[in-house]
VOBA-1610 file (N, C-alpha, C; in pm, whole numbers, padded with zeros to 5 digits, always signed):
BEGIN
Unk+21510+09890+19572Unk+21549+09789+19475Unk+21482+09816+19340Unk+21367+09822+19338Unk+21272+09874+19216Unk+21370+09978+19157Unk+21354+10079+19218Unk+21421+10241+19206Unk+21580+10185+19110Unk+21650+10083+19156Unk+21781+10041+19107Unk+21745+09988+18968Unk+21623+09909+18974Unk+21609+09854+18839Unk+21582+09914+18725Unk+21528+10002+18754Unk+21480+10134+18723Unk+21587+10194+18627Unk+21657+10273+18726Unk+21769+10322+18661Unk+21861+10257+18572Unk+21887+10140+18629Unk+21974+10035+18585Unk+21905+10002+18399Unk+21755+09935+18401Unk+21671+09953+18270Unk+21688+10084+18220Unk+21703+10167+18241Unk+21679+10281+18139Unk+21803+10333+18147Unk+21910+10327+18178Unk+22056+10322+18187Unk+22103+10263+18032Unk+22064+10176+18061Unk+22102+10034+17943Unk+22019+10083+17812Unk+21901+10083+17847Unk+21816+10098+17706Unk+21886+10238+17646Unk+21901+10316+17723Unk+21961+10454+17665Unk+22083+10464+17603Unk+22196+10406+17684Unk+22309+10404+17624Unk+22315+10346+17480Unk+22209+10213+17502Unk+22240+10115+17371Unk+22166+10191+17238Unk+22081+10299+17263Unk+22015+10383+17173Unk+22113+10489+17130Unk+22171+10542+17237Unk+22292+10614+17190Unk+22390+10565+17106Unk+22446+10496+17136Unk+22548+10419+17124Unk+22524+10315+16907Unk+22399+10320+16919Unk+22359+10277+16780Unk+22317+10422+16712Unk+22282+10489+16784Unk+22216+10609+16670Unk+22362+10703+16630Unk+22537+10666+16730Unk+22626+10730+16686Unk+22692+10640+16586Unk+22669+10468+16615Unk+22709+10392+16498Unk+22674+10451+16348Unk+22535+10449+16377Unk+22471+10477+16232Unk+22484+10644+16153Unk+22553+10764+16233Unk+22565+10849+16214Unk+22464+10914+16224Unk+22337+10904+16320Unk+22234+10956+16329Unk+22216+11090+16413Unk+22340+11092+16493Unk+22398+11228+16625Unk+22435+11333+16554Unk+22325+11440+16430Unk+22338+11525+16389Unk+22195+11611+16397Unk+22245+11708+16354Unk+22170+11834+16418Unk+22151+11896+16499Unk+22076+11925+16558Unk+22011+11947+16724Unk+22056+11846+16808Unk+22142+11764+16879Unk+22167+11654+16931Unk+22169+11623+17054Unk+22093+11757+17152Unk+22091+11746+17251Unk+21905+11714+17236Unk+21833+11777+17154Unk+21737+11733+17138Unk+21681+11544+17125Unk+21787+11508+17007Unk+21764+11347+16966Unk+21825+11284+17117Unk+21941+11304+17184Unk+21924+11247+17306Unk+21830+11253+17424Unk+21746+11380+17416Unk+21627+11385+17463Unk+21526+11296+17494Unk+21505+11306+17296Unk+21413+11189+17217Unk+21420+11029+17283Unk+21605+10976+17292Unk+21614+10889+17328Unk+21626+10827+17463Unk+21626+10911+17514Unk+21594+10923+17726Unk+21447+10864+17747Unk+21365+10942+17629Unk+21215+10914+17683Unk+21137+10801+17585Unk+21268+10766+17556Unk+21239+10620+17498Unk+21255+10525+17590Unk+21403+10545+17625Unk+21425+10456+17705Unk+21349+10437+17836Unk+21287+10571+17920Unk+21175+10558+17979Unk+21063+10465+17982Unk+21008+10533+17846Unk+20876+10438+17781Unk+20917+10268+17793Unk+21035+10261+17730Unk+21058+10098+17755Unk+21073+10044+17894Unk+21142+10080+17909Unk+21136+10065+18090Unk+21030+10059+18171Unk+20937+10142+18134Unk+20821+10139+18199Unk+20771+10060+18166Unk+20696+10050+18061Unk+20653+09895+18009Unk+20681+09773+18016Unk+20799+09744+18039Unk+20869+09650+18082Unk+20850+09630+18222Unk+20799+09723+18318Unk+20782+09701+18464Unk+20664+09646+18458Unk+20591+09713+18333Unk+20407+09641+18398Unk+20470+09526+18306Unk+20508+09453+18222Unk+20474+09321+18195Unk+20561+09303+18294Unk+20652+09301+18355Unk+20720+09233+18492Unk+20586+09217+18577Unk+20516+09291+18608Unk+20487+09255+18708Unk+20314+09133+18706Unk+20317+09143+18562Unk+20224+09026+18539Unk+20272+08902+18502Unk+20385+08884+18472Unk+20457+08786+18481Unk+20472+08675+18596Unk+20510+08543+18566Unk+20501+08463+18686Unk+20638+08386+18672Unk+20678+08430+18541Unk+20805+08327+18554Unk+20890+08400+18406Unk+21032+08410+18417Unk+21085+08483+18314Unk+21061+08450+18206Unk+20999+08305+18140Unk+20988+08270+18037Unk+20857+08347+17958Unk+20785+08329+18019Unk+20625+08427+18040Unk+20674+08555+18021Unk+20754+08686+18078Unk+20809+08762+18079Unk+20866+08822+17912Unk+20923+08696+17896Unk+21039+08684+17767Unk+20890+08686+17689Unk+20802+08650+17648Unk+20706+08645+17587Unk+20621+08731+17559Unk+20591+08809+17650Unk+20488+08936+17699Unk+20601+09038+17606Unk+20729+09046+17668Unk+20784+09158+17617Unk+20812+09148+17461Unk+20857+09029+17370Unk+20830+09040+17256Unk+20695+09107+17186Unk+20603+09025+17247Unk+20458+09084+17213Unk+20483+09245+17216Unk+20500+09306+17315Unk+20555+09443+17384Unk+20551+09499+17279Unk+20722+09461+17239Unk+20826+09523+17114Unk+20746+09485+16949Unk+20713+09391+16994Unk+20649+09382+16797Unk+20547+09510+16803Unk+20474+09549+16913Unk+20408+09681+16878Unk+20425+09821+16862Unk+20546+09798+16970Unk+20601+09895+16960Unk+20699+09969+16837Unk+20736+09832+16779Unk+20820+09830+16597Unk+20680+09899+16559Unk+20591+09857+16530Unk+20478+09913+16408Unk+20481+10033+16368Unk+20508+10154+16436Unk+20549+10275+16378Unk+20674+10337+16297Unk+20779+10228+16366Unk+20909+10215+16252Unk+20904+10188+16116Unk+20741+10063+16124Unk+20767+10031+15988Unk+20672+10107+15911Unk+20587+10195+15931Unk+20523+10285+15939Unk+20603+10438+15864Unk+20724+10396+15873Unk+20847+10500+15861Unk+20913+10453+15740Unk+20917+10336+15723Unk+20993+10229+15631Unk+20929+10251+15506Unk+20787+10175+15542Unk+20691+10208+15428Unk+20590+10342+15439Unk+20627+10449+15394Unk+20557+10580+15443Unk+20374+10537+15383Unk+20354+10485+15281Unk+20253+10438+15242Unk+20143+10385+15344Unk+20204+10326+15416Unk+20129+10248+15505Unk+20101+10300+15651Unk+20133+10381+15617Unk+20093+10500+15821Unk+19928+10499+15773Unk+19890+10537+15869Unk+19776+10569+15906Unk+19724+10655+16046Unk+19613+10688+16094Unk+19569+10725+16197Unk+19564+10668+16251Unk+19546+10510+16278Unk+19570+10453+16424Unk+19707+10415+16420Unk+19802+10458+16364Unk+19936+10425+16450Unk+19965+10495+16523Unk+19907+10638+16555Unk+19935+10707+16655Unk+19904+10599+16795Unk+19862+10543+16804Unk+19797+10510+16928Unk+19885+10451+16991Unk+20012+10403+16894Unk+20152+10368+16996Unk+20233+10481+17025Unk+20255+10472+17146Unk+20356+10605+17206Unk+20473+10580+17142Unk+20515+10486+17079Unk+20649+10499+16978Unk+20651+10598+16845Unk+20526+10578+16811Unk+20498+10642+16738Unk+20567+10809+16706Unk+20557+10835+16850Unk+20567+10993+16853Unk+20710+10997+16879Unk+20821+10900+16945Unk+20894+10891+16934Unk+20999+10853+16761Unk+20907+10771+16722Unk+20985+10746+16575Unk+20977+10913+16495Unk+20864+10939+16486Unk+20871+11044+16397Unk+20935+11166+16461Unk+20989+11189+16549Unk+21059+11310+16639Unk+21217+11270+16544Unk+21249+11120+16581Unk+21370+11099+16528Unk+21381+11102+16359Unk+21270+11052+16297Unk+21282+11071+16173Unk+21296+11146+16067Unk+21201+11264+16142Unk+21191+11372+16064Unk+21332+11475+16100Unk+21392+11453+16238Unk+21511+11543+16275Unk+21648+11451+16220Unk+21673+11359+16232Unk+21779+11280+16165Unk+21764+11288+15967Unk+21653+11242+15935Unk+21658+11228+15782Unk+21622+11348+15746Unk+21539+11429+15775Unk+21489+11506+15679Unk+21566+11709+15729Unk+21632+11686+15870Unk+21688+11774+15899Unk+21608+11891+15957Unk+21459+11885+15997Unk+21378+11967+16092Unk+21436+11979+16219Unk+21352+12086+16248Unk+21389+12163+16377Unk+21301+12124+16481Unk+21309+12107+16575Unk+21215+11987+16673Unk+21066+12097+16760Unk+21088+12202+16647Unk+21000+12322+16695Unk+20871+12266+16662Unk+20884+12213+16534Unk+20771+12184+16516Unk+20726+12047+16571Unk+20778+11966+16670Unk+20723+11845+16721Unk+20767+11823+16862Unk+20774+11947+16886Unk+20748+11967+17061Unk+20605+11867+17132Unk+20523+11910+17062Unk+20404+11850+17105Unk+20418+11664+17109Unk+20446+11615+17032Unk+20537+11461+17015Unk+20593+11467+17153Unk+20680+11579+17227Unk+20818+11515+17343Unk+20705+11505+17435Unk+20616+11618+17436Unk+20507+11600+17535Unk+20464+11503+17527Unk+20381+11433+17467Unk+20267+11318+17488Unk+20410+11192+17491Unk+20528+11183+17455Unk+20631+11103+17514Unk+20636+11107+17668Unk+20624+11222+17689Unk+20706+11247+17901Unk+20585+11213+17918Unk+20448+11257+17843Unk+20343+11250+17918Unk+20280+11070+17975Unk+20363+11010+17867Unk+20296+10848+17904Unk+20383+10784+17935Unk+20544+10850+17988Unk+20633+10798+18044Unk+20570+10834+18211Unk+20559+10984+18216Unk+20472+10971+18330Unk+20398+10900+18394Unk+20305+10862+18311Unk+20186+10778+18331Unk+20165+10608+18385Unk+20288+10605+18272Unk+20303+10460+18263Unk+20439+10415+18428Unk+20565+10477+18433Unk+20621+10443+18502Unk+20631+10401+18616Unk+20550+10517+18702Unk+20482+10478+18790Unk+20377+10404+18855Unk+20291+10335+18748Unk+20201+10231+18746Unk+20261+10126+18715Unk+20422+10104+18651Unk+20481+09977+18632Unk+20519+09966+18784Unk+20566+10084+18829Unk+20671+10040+19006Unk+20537+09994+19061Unk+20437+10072+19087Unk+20315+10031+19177Unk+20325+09899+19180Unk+20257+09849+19034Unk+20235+09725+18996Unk+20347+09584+19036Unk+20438+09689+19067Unk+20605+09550+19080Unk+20626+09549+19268Unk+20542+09661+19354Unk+20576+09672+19465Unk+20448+09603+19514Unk+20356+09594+19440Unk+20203+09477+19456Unk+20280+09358+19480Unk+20361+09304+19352Unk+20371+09152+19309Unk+20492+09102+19411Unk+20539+09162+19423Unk+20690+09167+19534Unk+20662+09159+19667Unk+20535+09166+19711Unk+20504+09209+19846Unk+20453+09081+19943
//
């Protein structure tokens, strides 16, 4: 069941990333790369979304945690918005490495050679994280 939700969450989050980044005309260049990018997004969200599931006690609580979630996870977008305002600790959100993979390959037209290291530390805390969201949801379920 987990395993369904699973797929089912990152099914959804992916398509709807797709599906806006071809609205906006963003499916240029390398584009097997930016769907890459956006797989291990949708990962990352998903995963995260399992551990606040599973500290949750009631969907409303849930609905709450995950805003909190997403407002942090925005901070590197806007980080992108206003280039002024990046800094060294915005790395510390794993979006982070995701925004600038897409930013620099959509706007500025780079080659994802140089931010290989970015997909890594993406898979690497999709890794990390995913499986400590299921743990955490096969604890609370039990």
């Amino acid at each position: 069941m987990i395993a369904a939700k699973g797929a089912v969450g990152t099914l959804l989050a992916f398509s709807e990333a797709v599906l806006l980044a071809f609205l906006l005309g963003a499916l240029k260049g390398n584009i097997a790369v930016i769907l890459a990018t956006l797989l291990l997004g949708a990962l990352m969200v998903t995963g995260i979304s399992f551990v606040i599931a599973a500290f949750s006690k009631d969907m409303l609580i849930a609905t709450g945690y995950s805003v909190l979630g997403l407002l942090l996870l925005i901070i590197p977008a806007i980080a992108v918005i206003f280039p002024g305002s990046a800094s060294l600790w915005v790395k510390v959100f794993p979006s982070y490495y995701l925004v600038e993979v897409l930013d620099r390959m959509v706007t500025y037209g780079e080659s994802w050679v140089g931010f290989w290291r970015n997909l890594v530390i993406l898979l690497a805390f999709d890794i990390a994280v995913f499986p400590v969201g299921v743990l955490l949801l096969r604890r609370r379920f039990r």
